[in-house]
C-alpha positions in Angstrom: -38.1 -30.6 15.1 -39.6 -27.4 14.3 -36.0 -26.2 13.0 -35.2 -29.3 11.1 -38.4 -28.5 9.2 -38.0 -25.3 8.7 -34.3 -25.7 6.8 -36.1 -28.8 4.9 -38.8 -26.4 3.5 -35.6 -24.1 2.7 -34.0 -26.9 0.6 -36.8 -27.9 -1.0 -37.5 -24.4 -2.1 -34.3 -23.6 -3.0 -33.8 -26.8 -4.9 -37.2 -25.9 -6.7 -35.9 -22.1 -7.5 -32.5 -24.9 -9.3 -34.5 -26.8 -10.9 -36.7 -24.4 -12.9 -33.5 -22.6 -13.4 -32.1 -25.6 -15.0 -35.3 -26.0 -17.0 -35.4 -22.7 -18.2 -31.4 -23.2 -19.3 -32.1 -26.4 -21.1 -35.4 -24.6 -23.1 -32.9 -22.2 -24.2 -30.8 -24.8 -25.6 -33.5 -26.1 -27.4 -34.5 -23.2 -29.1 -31.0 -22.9 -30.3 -30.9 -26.1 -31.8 -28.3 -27.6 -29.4 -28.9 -31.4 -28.5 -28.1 -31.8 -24.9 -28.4 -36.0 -25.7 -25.6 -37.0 -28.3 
């Protein structure tokens, strides 16, 4: 149980450390005026 926690913590953190990434990507489009919805 302990270890099936453990890797769950993992994936959410690593899918947190994604998702800002993606955030951070999609900012950048903003700012350069690119529409990411056509």
């Amino acid at each position: 149980m302990h270890a099936s926690r453990t890797s769950e913590t993992f994936l959410s953190m690593t899918f947190d450390s994604f998702y800002n990434d993606l955030i951070e990507l999609a900012s950048k489009h903003e700012k350069n005026n690119t529409p990411l919805k056509s």
